[in-house]
C-alpha positions as CSV (number, residue, x, y, z in Angstrom):
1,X,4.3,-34.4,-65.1
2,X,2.0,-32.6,-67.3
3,X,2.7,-31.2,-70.7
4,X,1.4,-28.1,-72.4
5,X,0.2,-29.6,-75.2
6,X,-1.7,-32.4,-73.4
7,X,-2.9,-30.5,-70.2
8,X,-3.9,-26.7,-71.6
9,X,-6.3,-28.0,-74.0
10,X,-8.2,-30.6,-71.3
11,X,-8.2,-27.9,-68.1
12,X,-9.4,-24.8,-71.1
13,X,-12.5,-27.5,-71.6
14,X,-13.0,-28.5,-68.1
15,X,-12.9,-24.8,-67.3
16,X,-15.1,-24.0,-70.2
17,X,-17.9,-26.3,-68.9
18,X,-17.7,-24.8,-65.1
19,X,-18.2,-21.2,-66.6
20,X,-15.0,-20.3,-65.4
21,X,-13.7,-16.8,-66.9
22,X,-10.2,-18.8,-66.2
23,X,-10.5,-20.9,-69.7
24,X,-9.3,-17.4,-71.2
25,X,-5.7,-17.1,-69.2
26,X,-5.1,-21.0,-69.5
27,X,-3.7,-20.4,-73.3
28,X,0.1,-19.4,-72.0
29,X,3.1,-20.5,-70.4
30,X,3.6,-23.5,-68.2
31,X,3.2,-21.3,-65.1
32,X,-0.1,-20.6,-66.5
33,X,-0.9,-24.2,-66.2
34,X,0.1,-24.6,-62.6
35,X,-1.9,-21.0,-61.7
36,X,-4.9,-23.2,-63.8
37,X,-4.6,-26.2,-61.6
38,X,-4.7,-24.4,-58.5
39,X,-7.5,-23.1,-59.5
40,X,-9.2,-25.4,-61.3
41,X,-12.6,-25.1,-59.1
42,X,-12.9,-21.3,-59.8
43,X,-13.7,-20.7,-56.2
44,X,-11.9,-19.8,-53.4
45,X,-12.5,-20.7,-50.1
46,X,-11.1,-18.0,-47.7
47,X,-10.1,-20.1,-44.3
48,X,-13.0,-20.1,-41.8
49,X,-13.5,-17.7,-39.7
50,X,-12.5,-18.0,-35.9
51,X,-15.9,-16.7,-34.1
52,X,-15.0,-14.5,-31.0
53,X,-15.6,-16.0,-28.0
54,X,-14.7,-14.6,-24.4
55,X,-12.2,-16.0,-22.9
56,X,-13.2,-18.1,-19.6
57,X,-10.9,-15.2,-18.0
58,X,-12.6,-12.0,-19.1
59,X,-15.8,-14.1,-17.5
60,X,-14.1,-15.4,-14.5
61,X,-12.8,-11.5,-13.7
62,X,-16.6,-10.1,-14.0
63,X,-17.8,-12.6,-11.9
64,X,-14.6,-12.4,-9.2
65,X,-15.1,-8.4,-9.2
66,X,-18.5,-9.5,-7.9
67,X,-17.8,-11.6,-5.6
68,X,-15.3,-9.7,-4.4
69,X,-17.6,-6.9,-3.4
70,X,-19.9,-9.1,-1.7
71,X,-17.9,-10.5,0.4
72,X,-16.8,-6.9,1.2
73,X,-20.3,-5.8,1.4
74,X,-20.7,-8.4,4.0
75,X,-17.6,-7.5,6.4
76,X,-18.9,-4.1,6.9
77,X,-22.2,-5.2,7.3
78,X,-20.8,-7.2,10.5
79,X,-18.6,-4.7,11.9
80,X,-20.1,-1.7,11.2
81,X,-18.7,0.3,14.9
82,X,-15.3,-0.5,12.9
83,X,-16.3,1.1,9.5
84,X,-15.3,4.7,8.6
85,X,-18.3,6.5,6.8
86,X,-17.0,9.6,4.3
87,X,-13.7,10.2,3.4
88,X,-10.5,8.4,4.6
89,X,-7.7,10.5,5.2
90,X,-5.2,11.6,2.9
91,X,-2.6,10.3,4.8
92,X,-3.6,6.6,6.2
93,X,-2.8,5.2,9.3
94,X,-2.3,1.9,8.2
95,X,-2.9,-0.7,4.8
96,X,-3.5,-4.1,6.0
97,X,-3.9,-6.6,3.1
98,X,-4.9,-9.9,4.1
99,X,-4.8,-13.2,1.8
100,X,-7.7,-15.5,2.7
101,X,-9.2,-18.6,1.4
102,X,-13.2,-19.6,1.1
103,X,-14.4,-23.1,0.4
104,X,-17.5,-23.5,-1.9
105,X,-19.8,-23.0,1.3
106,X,-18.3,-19.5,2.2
107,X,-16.6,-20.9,4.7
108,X,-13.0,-19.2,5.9
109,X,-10.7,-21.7,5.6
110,X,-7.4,-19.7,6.4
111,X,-6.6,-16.4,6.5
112,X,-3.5,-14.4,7.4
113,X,-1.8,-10.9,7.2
114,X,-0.3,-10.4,3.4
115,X,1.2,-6.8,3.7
116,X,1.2,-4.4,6.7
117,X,3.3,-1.7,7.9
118,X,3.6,-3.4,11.3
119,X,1.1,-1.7,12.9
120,X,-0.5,-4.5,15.5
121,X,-3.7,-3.2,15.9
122,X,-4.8,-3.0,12.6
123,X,-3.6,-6.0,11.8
124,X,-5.9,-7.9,14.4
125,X,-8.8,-5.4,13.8
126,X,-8.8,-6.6,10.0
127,X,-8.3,-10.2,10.6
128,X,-11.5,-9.9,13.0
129,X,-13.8,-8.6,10.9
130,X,-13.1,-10.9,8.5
131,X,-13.7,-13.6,11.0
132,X,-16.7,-11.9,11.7
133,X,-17.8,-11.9,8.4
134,X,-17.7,-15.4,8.4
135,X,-19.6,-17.4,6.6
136,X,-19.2,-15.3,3.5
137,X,-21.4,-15.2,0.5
138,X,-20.8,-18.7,-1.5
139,X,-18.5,-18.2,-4.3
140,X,-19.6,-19.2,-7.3
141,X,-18.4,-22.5,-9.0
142,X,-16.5,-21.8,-12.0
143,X,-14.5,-19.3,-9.6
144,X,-12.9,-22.3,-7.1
145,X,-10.0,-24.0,-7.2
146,X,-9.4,-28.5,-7.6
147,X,-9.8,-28.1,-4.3
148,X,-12.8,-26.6,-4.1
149,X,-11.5,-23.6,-2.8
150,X,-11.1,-19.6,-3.7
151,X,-7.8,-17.5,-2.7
152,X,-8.5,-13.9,-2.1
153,X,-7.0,-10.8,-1.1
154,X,-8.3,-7.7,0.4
155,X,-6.9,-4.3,1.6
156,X,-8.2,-2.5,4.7
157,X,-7.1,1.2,4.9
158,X,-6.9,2.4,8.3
159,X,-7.8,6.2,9.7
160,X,-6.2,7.6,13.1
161,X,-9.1,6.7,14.8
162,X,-8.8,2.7,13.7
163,X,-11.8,3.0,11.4
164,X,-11.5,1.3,8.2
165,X,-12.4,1.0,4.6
166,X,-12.2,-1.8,2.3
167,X,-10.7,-1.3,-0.8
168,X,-13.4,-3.0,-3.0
169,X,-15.5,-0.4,-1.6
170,X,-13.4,2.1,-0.5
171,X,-14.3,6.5,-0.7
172,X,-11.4,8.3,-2.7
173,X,-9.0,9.9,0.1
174,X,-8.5,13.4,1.2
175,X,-6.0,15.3,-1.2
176,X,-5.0,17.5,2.0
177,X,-3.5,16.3,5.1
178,X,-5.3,18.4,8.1
């Protein structure tokens, strides 16, 4: 342990010769002498700085908001007698939303009906285009699965008249039901 006579005078000298404004305080108490070993070196290193990085997931959702509107870009394009151009009604016939799977060639591996309100023909009509659609842009790499694969969803919103809209690309509906 270190004394006050020994260790004061040989940490004022050391602190002396580094130019350290501390040699002044050193001449005190014994707490004065712990407070002058910790900071013997007259500097302080503040911890490092973490840099800011985005996360993978901030990433992954730009590039899945993308892909996600390709691939709805592409069912309309292939079933465009089923699309509905301008406004979708305010109240909707039908919301099918269907869970799907794409391997890394765009490929529809699966596909099924998630959510519906029962309503059969709307169900098949959104399951077809999506066939249709088929083979879908390729999704990029850093989006797939160990598999090699990419679970999706998608809403189609249904008129009277069977037309739909995809969500991902959907018009904002009628406030007013006619």
């Amino acid at each position: 342990m270190l004394t006050r006579t020994r260790s004061l005078p040989a940490l004022t000298r050391y602190s002396a010769r580094r130019g350290c404004a501390w040699s002044t305080l050193l001449r005190g108490t014994a707490s004065t002498a712990v407070l002058a070993l910790a900071v013997a070196g007259c500097t302080i290193t503040p911890p490092p700085r973490a840099t800011v990085a985005t996360p993978p997931a901030a990433v992954n959702s730009a590039t899945l908001d993308q892909y996600r509107e390709a691939v709805a870009r592409r069912i309309v394009e292939r079933s465009p007698s089923y699309v509905l151009r301008g406004t979708p009604q305010a109240m909707l016939r039908s919301l099918v939303v269907v869970s799907f799977t794409v391997d890394r060639n765009g490929h529809l591996v699966q596909s099924s009906v998630y959510r519906t309100n029962g309503d059969d023909e709307a169900e098949g009509t959104a399951l077809a285009s999506l066939r249709r659609a088929s083979p879908l842009p390729l999704p990029p790499g850093k989006l797939l699965n160990g598999r090699g694969q990419l679970e999706l969803f998608e809403d189609w919103l249904f008129n009277d008249d069977g037309k739909f809209q995809l969500r991902e690309l959907a018009s904002p509906q009628a406030l007013t039901i006619d």
